[in-house]
PyMOL Python script that loads the backbone (N, CA, C, O; Angstrom):
from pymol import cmd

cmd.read_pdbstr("""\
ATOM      1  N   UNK A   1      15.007  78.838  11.103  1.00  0.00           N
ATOM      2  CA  UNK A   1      16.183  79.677  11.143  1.00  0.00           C
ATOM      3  C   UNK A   1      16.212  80.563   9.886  1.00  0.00           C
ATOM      4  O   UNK A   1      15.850  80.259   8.749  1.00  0.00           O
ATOM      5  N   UNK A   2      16.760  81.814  10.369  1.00  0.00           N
ATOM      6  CA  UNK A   2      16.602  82.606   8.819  1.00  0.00           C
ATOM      7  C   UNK A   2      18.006  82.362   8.374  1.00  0.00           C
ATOM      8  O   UNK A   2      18.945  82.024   9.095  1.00  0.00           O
ATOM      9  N   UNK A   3      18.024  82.611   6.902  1.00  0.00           N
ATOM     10  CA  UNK A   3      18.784  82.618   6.101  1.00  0.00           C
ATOM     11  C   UNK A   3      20.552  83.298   6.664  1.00  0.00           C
ATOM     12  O   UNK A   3      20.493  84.177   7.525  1.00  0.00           O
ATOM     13  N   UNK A   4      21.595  82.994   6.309  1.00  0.00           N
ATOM     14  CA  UNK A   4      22.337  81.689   5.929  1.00  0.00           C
ATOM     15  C   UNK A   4      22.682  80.358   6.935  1.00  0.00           C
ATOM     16  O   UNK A   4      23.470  79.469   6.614  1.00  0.00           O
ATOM     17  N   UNK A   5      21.772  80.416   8.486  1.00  0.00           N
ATOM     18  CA  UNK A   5      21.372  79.415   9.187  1.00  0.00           C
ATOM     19  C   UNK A   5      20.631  78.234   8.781  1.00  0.00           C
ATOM     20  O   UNK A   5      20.583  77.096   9.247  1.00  0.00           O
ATOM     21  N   UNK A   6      20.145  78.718   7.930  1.00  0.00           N
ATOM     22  CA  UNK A   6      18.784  77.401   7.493  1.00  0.00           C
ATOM     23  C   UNK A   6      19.618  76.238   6.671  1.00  0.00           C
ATOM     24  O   UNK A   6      20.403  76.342   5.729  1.00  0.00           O
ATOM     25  N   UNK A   7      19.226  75.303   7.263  1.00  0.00           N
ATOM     26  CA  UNK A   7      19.562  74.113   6.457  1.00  0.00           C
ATOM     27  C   UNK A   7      18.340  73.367   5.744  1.00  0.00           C
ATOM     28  O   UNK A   7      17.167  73.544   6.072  1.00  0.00           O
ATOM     29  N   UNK A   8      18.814  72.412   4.611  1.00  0.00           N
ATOM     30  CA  UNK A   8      17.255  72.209   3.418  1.00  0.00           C
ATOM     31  C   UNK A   8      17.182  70.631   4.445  1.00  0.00           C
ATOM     32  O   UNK A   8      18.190  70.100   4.912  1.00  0.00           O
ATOM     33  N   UNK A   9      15.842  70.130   4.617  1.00  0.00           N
ATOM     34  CA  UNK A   9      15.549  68.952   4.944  1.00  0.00           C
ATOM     35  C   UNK A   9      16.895  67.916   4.793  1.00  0.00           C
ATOM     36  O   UNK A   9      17.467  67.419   5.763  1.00  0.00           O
ATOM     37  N   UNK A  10      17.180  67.753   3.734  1.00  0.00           N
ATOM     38  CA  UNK A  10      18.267  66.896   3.642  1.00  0.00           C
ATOM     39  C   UNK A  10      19.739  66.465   3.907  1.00  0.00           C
ATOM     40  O   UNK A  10      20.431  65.448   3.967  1.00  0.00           O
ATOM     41  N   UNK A  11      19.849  68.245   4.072  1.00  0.00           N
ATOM     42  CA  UNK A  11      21.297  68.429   4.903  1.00  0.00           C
ATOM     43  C   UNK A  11      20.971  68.129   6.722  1.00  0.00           C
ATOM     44  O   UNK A  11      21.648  67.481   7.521  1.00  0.00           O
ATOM     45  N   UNK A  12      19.424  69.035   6.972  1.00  0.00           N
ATOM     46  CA  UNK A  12      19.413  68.401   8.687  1.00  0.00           C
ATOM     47  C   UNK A  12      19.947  66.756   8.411  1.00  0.00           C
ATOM     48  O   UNK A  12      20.991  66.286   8.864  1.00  0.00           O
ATOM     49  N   UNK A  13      19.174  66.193   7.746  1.00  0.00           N
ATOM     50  CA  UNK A  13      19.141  64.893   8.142  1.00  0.00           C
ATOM     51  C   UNK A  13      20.832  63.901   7.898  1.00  0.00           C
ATOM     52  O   UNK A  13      21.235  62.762   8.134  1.00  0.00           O
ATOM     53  N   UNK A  14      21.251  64.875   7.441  1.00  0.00           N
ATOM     54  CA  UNK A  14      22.912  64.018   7.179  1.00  0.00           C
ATOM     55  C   UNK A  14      23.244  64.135   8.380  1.00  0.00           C
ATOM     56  O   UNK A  14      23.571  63.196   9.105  1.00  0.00           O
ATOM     57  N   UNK A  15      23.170  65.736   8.816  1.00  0.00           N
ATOM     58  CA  UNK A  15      23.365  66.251  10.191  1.00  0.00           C
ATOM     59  C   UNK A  15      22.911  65.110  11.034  1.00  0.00           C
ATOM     60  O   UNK A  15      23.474  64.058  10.730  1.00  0.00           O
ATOM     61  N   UNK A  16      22.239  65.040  11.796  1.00  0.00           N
ATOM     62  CA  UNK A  16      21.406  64.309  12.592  1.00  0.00           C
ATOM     63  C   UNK A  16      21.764  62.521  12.340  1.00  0.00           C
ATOM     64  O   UNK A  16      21.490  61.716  13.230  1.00  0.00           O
ATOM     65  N   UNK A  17      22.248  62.187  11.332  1.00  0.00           N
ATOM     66  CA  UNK A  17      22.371  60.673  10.924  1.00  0.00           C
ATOM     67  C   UNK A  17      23.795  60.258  11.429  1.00  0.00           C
ATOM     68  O   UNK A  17      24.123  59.116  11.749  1.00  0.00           O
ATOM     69  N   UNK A  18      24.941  61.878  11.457  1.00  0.00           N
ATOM     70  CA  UNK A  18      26.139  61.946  11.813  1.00  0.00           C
ATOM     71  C   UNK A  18      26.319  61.585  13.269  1.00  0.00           C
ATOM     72  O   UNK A  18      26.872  60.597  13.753  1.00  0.00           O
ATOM     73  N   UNK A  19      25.719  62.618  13.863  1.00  0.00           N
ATOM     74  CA  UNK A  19      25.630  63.073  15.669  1.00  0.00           C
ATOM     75  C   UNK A  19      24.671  62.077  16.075  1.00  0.00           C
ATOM     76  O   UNK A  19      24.898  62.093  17.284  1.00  0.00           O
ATOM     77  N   UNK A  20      24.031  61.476  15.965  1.00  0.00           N
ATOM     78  CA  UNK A  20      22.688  60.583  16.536  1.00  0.00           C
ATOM     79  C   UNK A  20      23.413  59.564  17.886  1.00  0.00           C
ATOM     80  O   UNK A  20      22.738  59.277  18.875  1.00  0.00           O
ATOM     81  N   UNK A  21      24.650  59.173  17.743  1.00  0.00           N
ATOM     82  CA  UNK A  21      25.166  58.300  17.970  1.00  0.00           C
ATOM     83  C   UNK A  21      26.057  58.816  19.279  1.00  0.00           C
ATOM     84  O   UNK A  21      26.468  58.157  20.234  1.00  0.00           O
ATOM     85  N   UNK A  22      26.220  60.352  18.952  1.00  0.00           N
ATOM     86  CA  UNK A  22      26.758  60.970  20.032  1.00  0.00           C
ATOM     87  C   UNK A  22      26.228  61.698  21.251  1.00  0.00           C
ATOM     88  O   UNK A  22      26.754  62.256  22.214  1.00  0.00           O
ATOM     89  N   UNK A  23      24.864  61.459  20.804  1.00  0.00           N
ATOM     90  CA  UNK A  23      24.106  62.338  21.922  1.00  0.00           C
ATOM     91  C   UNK A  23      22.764  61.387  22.530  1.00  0.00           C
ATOM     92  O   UNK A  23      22.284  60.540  21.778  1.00  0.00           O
ATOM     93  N   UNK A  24      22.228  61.566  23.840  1.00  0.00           N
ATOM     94  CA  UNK A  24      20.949  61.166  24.617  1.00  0.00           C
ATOM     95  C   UNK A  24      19.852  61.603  23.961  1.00  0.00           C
ATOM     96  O   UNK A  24      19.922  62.820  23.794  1.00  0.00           O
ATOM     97  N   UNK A  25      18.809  61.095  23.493  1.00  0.00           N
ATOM     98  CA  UNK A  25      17.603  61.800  23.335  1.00  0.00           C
ATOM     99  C   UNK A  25      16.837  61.611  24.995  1.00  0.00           C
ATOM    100  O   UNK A  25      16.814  60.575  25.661  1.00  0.00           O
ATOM    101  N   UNK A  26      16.483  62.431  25.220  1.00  0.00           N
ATOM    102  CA  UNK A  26      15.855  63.533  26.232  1.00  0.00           C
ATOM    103  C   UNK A  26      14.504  63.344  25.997  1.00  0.00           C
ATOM    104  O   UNK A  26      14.112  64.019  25.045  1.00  0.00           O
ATOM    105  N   UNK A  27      13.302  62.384  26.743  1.00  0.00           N
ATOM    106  CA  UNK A  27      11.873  62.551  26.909  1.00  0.00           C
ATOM    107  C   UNK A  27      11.589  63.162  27.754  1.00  0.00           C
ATOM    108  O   UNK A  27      12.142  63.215  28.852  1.00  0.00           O
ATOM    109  N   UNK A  28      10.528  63.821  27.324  1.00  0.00           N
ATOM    110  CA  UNK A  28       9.357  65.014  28.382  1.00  0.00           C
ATOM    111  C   UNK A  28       8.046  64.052  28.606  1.00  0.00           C
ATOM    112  O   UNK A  28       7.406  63.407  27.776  1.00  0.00           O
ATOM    113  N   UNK A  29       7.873  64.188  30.030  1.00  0.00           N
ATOM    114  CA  UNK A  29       6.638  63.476  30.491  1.00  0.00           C
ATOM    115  C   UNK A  29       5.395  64.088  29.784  1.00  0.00           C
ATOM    116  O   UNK A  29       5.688  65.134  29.204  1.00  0.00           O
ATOM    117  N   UNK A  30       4.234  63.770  29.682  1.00  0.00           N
ATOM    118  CA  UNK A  30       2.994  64.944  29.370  1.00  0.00           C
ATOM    119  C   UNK A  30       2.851  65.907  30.437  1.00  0.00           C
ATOM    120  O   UNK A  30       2.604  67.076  30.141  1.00  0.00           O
ATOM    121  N   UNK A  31       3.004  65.484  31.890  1.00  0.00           N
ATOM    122  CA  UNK A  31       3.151  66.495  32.329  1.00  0.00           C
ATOM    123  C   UNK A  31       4.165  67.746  32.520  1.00  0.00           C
ATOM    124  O   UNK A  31       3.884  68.779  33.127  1.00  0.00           O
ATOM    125  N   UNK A  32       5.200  67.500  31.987  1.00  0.00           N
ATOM    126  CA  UNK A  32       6.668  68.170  31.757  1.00  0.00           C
ATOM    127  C   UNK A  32       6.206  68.935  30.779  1.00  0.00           C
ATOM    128  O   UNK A  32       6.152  70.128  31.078  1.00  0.00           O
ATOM    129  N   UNK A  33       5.647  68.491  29.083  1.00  0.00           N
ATOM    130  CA  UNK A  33       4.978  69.377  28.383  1.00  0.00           C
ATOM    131  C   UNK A  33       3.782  70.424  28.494  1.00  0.00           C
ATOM    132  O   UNK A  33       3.495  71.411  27.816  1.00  0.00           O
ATOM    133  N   UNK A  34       3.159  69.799  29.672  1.00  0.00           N
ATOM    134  CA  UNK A  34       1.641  70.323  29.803  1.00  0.00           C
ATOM    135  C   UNK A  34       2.332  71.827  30.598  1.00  0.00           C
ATOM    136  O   UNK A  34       2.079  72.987  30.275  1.00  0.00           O
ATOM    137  N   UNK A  35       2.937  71.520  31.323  1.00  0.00           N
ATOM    138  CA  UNK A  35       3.465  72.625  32.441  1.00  0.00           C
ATOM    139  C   UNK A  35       4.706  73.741  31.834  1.00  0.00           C
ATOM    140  O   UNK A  35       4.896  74.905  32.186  1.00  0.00           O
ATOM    141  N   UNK A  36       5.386  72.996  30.892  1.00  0.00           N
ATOM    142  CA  UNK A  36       5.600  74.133  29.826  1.00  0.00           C
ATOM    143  C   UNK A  36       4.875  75.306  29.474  1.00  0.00           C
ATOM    144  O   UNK A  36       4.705  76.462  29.860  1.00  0.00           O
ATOM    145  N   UNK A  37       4.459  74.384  28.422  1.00  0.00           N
ATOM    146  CA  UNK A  37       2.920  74.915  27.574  1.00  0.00           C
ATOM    147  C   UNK A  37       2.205  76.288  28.562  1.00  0.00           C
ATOM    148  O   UNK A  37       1.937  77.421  28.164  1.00  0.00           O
ATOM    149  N   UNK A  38       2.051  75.783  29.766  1.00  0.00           N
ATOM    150  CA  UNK A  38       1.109  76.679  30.845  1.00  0.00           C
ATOM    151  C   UNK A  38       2.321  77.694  30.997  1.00  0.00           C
ATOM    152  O   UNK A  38       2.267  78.788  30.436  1.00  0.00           O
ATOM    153  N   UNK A  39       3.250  77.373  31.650  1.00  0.00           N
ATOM    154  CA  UNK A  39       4.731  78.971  32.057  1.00  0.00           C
ATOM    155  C   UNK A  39       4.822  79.263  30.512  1.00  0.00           C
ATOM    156  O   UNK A  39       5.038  80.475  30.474  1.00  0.00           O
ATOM    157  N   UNK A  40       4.782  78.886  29.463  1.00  0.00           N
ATOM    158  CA  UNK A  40       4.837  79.820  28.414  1.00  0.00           C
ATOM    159  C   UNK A  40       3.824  80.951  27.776  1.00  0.00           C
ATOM    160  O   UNK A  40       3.945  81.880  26.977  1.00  0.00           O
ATOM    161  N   UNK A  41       2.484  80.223  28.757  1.00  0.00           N
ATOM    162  CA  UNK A  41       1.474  81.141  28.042  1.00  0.00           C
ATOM    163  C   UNK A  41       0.965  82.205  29.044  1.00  0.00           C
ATOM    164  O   UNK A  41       0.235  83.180  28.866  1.00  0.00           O
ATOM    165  N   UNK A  42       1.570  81.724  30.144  1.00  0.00           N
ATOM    166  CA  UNK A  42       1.422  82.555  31.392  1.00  0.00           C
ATOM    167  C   UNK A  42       2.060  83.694  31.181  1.00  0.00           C
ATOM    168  O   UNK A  42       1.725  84.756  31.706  1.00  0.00           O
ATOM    169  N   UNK A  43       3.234  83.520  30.226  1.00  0.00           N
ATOM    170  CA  UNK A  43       4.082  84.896  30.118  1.00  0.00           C
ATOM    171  C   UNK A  43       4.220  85.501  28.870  1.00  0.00           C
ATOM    172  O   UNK A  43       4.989  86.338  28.396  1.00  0.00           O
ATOM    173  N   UNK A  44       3.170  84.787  28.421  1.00  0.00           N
ATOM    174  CA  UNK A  44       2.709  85.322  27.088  1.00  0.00           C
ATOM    175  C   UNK A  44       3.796  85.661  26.126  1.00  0.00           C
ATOM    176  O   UNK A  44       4.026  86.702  25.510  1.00  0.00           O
ATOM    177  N   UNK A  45       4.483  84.358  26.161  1.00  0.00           N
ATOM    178  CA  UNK A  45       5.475  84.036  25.510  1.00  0.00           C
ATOM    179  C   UNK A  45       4.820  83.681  23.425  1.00  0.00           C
ATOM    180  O   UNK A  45       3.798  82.998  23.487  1.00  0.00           O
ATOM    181  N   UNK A  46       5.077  83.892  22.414  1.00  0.00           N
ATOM    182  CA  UNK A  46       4.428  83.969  21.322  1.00  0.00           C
ATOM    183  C   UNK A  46       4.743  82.570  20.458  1.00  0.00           C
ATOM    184  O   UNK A  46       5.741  81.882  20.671  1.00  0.00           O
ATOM    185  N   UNK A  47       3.903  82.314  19.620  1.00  0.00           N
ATOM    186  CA  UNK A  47       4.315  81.474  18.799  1.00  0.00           C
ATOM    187  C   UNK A  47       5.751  80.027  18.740  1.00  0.00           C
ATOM    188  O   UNK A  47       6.032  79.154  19.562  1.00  0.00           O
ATOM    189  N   UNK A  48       6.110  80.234  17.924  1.00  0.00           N
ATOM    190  CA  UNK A  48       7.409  79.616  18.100  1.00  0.00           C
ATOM    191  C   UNK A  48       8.364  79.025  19.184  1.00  0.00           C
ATOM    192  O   UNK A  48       9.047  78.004  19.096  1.00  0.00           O
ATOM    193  N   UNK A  49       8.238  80.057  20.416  1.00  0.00           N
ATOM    194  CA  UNK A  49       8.959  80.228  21.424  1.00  0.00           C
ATOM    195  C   UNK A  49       8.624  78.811  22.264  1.00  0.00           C
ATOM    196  O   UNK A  49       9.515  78.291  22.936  1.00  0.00           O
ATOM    197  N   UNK A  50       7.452  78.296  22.192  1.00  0.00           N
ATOM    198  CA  UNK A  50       7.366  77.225  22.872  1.00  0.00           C
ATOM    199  C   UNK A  50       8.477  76.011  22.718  1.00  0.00           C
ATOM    200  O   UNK A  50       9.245  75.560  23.567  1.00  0.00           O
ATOM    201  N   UNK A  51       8.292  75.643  21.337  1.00  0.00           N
ATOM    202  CA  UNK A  51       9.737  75.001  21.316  1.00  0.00           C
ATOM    203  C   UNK A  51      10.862  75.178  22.054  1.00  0.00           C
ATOM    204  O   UNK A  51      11.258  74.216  22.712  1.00  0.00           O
ATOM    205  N   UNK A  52      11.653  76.528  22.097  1.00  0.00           N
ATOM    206  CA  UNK A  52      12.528  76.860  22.769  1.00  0.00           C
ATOM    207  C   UNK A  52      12.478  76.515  24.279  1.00  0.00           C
ATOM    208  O   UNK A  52      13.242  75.906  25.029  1.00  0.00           O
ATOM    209  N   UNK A  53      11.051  77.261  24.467  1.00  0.00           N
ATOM    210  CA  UNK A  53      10.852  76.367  26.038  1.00  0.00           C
ATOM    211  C   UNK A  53      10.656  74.700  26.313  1.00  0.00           C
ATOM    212  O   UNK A  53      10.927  74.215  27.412  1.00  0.00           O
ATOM    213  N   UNK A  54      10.283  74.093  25.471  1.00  0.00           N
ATOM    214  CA  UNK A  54      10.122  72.627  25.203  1.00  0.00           C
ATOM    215  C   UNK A  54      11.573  72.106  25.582  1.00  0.00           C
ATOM    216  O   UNK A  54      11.774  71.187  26.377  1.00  0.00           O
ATOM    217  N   UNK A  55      12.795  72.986  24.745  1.00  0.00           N
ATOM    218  CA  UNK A  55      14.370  72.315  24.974  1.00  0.00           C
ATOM    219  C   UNK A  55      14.920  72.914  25.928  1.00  0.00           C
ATOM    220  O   UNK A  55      16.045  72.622  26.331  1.00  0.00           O
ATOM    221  N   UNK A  56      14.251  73.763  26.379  1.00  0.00           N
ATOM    222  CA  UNK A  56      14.799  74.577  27.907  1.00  0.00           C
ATOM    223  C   UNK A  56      14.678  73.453  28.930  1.00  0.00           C
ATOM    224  O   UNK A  56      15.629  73.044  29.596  1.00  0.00           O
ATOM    225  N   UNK A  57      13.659  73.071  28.988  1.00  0.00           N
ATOM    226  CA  UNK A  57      12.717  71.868  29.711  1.00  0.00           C
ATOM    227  C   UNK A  57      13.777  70.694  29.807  1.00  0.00           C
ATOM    228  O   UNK A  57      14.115  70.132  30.849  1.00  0.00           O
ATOM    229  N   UNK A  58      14.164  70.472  28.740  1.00  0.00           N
ATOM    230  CA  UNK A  58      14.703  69.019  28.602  1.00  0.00           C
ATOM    231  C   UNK A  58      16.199  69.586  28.745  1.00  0.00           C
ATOM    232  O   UNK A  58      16.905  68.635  29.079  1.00  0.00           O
ATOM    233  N   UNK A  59      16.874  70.621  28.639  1.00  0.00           N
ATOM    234  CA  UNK A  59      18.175  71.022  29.322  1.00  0.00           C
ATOM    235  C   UNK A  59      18.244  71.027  30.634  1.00  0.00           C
ATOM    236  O   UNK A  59      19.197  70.532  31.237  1.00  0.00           O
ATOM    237  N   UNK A  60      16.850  71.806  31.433  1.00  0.00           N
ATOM    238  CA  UNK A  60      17.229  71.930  33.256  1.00  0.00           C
ATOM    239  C   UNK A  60      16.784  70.166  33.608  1.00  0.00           C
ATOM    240  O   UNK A  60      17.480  69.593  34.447  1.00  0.00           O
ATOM    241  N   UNK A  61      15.644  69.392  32.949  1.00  0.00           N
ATOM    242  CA  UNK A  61      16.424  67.578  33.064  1.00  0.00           C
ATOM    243  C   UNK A  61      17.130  66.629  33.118  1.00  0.00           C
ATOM    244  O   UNK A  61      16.940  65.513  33.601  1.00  0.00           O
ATOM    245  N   UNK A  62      17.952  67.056  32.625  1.00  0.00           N
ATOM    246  CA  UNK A  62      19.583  66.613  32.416  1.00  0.00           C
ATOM    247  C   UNK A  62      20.633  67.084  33.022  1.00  0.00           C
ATOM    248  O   UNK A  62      21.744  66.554  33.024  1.00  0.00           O
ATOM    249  N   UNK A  63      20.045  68.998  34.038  1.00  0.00           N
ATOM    250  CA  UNK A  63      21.647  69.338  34.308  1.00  0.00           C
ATOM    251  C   UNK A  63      22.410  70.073  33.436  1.00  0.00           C
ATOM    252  O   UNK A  63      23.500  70.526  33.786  1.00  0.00           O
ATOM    253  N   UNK A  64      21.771  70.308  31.899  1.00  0.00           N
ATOM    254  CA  UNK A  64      22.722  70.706  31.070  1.00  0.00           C
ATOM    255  C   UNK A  64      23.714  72.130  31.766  1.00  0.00           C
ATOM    256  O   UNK A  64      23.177  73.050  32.382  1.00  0.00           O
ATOM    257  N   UNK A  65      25.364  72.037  31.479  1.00  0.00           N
ATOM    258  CA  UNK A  65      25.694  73.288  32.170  1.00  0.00           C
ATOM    259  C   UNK A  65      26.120  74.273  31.137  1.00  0.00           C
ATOM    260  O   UNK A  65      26.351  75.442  31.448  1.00  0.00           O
ATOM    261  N   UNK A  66      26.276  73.651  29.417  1.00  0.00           N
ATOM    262  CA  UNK A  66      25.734  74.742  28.517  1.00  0.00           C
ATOM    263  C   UNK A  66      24.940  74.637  27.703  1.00  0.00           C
ATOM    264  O   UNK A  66      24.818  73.448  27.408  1.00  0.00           O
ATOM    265  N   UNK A  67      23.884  75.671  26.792  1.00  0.00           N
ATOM    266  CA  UNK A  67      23.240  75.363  25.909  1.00  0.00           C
ATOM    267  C   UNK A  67      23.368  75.983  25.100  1.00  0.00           C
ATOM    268  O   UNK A  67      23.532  77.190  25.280  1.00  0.00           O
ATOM    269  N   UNK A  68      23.350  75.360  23.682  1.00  0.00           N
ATOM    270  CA  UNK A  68      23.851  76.500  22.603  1.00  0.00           C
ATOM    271  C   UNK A  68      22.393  76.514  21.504  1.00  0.00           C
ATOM    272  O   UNK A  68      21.641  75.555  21.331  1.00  0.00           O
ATOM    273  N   UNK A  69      22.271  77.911  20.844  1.00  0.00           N
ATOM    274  CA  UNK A  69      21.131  77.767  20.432  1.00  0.00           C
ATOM    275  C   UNK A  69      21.687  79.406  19.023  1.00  0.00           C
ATOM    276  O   UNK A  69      22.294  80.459  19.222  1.00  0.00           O
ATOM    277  N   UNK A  70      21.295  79.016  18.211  1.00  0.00           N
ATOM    278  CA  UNK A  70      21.381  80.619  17.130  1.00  0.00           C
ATOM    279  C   UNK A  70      20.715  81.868  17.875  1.00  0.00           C
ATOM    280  O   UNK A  70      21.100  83.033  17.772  1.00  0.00           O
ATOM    281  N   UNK A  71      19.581  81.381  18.689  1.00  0.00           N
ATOM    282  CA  UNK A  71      18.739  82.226  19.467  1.00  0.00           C
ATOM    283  C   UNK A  71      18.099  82.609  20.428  1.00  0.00           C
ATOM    284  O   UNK A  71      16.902  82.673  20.709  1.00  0.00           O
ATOM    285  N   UNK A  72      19.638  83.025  21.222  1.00  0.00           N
ATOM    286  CA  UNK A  72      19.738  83.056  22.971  1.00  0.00           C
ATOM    287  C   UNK A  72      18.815  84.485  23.091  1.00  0.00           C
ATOM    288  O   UNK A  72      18.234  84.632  24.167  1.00  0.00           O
ATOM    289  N   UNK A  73      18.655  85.444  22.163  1.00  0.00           N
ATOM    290  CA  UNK A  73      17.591  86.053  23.341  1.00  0.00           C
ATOM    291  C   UNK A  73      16.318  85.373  23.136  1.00  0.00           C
ATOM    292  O   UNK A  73      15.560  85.983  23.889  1.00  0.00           O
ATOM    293  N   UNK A  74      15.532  84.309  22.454  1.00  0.00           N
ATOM    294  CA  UNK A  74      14.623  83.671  22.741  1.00  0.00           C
ATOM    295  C   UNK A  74      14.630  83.026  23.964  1.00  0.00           C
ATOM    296  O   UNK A  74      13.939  83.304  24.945  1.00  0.00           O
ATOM    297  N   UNK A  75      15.696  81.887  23.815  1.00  0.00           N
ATOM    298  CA  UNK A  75      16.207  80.979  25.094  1.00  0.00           C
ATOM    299  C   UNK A  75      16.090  82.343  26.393  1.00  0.00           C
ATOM    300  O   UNK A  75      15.201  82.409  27.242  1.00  0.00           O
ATOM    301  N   UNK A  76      16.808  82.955  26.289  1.00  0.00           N
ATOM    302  CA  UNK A  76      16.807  84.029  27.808  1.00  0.00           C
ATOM    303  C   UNK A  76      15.567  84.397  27.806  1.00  0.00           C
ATOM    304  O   UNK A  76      15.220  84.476  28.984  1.00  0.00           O
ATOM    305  N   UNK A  77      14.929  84.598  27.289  1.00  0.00           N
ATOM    306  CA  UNK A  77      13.158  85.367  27.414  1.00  0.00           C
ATOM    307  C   UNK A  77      12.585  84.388  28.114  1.00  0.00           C
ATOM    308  O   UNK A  77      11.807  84.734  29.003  1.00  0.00           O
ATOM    309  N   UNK A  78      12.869  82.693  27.847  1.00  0.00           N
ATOM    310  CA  UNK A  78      11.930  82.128  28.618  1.00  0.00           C
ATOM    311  C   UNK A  78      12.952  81.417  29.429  1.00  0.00           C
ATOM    312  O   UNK A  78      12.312  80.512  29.966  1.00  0.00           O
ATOM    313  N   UNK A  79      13.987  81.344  29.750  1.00  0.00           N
ATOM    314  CA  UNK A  79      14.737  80.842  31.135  1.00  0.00           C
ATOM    315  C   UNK A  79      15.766  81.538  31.417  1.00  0.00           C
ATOM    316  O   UNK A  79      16.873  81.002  31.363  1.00  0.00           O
ATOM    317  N   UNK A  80      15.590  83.304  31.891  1.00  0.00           N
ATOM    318  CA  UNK A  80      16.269  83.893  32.152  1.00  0.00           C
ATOM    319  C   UNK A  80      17.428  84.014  33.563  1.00  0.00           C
ATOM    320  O   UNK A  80      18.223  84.892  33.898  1.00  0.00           O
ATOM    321  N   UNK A  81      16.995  82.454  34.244  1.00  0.00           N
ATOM    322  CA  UNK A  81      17.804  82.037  35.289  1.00  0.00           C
ATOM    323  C   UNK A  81      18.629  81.073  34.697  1.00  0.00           C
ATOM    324  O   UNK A  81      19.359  80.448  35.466  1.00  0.00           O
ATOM    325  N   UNK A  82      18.676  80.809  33.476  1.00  0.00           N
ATOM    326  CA  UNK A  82      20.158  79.599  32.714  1.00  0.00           C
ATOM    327  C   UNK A  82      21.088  80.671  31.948  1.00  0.00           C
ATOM    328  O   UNK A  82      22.247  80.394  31.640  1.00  0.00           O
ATOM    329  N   UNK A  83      20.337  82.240  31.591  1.00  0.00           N
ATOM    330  CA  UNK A  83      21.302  82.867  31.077  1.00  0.00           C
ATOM    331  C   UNK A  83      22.417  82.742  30.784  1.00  0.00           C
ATOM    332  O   UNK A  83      22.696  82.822  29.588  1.00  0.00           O
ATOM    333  N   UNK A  84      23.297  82.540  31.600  1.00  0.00           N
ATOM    334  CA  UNK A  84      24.718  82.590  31.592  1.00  0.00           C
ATOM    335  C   UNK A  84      25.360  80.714  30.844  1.00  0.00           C
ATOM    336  O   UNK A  84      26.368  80.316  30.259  1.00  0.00           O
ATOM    337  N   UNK A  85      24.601  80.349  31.131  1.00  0.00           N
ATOM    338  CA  UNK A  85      24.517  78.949  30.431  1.00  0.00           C
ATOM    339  C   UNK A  85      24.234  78.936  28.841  1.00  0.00           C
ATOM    340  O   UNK A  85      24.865  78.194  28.088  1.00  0.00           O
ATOM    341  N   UNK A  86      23.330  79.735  28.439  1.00  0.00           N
ATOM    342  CA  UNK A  86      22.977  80.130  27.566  1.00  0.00           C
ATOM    343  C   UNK A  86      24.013  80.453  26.539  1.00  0.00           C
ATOM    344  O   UNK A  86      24.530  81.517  26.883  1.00  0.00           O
ATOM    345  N   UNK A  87      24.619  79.954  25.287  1.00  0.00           N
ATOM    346  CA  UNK A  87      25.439  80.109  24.214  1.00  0.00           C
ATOM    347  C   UNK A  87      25.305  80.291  22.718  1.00  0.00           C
ATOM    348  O   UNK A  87      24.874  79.334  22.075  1.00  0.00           O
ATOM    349  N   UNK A  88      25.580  81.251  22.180  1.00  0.00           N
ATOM    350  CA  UNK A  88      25.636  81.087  20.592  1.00  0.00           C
ATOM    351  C   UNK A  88      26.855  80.119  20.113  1.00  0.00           C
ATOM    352  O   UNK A  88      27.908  80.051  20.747  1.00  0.00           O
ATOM    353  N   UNK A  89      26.623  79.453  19.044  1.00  0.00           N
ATOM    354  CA  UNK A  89      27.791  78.415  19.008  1.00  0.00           C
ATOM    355  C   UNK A  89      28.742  79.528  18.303  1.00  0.00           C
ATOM    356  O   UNK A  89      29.904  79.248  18.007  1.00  0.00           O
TER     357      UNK A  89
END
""", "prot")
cmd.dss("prot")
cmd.show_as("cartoon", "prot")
cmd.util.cbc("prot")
cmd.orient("prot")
């Protein structure tokens, strides 16, 4: 995240030590990743972006009906059918 988004290692982790308790962690099969990986490069989606598609993945798994992210036109570039689901917090 760029700057004044970025948090230092130690603040994620207060973060994360807080919420842990409130949320599902979400596994991806290898094939759930593998088939990512492939629709991302198919669309010649760049760098980074895989991630984004990685939690796209694990949002349409669950049903999610919003997702919030600092960086919805990434998120929309690679699941431009959750758009509207799609949120800046």
């Amino acid at each position: 995240m760029p700057p004044p988004h970025r948090f230092l290692p130690a603040q994620a982790l207060l973060i994360l030590e807080g919420i842990r308790s409130k949320f599902n962690c979400i596994a991806l099969t290898a094939e759930e990743v593998f088939n990512t990986t492939q629709r991302a490069a198919t669309l010649k989606l760049p760098g980074g972006i895989i991630y984004d598609a990685l939690l796209l993945t694990c949002a349409r798994k669950i049903g999610a009906e919003q997702i919030y992210t600092w960086n919805a036109r990434h998120f929309q570039m690679v699941a431009p059918d959750l758009a509207e689901r799609i949120l800046t917090p």
